[in-house]
C-alpha positions in Angstrom: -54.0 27.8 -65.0 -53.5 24.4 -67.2 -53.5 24.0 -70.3 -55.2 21.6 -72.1 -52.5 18.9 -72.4 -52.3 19.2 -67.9 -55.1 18.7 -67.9 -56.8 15.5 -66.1 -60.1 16.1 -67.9 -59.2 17.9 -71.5 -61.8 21.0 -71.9 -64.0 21.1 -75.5 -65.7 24.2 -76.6 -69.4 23.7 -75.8 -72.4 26.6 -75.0 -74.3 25.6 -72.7 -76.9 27.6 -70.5 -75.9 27.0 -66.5 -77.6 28.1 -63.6 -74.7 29.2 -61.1 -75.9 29.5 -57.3 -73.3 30.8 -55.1 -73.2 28.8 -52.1 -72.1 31.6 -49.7 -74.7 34.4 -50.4 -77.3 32.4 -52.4 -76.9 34.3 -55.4 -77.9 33.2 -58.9 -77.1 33.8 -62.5 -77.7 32.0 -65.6 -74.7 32.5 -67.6 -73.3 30.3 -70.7 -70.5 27.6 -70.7 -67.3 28.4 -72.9 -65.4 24.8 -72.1 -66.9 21.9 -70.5 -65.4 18.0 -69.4 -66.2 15.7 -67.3 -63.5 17.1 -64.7 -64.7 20.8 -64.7 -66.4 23.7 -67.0 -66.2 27.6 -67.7 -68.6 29.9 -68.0 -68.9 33.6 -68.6 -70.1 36.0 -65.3 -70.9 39.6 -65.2 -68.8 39.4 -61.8 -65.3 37.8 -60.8 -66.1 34.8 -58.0 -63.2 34.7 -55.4 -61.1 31.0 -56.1 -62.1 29.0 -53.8 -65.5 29.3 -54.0 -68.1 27.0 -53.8 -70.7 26.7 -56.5 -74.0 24.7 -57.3 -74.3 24.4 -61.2 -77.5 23.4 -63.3 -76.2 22.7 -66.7 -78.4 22.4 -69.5 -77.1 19.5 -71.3 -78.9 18.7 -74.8 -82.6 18.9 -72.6 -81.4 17.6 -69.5 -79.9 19.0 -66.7 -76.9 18.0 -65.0 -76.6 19.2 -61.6 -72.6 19.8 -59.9 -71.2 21.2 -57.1 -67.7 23.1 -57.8 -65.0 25.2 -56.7 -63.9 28.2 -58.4 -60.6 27.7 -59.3 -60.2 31.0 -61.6 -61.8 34.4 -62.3 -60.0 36.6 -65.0 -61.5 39.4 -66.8 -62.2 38.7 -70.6 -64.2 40.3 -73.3 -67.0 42.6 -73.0 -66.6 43.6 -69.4 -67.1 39.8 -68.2 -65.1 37.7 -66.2 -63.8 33.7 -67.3 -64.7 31.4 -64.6 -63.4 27.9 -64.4 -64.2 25.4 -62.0 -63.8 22.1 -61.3 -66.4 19.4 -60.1 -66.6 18.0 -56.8 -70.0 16.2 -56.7 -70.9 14.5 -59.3 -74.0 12.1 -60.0 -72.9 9.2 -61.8 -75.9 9.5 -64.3 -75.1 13.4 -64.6 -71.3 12.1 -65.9 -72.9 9.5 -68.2 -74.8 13.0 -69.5 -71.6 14.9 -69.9 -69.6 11.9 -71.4 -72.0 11.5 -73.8 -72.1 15.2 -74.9 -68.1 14.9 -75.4 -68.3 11.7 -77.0 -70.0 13.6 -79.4 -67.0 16.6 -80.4 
């Protein structure tokens, strides 16, 4: 996994509420953001997501929504019996960057 200096797209702590559909059995979670940029995001599950996957995100961005399609790139376990997930964007509407650019122009 990077680390932050790697990294295209530096991660900043943010909690945001996300709406995670899995792609490939249509299941959904609403789960909350540890890190997000403009390249990428993690987010605390209640189950590991195989890398690789293929995710559609709804991220509650100070009232709006930004909407993202992702691949997992990692699942490892962390506190309280949850899993880390970090993925990075593949879609992303050029309004819905301008949301997230402003929320990290902001930290």
């Amino acid at each position: 996994m990077p680390n932050d200096e790697s990294r295209r797209f530096p991660r900043v702590p943010s909690r945001n509420a996300v709406l995670v559909k899995e792609t490939s059995d249509g299941d959904e979670a609403f789960v909350p953001t540890r890190t997000l940029s403009l390249g990428g995001c993690s987010f605390l599950s209640r189950e590991p997501i195989d890398a690789g996957e293929i995710l559609e995100l709804l991220i509650s961005v100070e009232q709006r929504v930004v909407q993202a399609r992702a691949r997992v790139v990692y699942s490892r376990q962390a506190e309280d019996q949850r899993y880390e997930v970090g993925v990075e964007f593949g879609e992303l509407d050029p309004g819905d960057r301008e949301i997230l650019n402003g929320l990290l122009e902001a930290v």
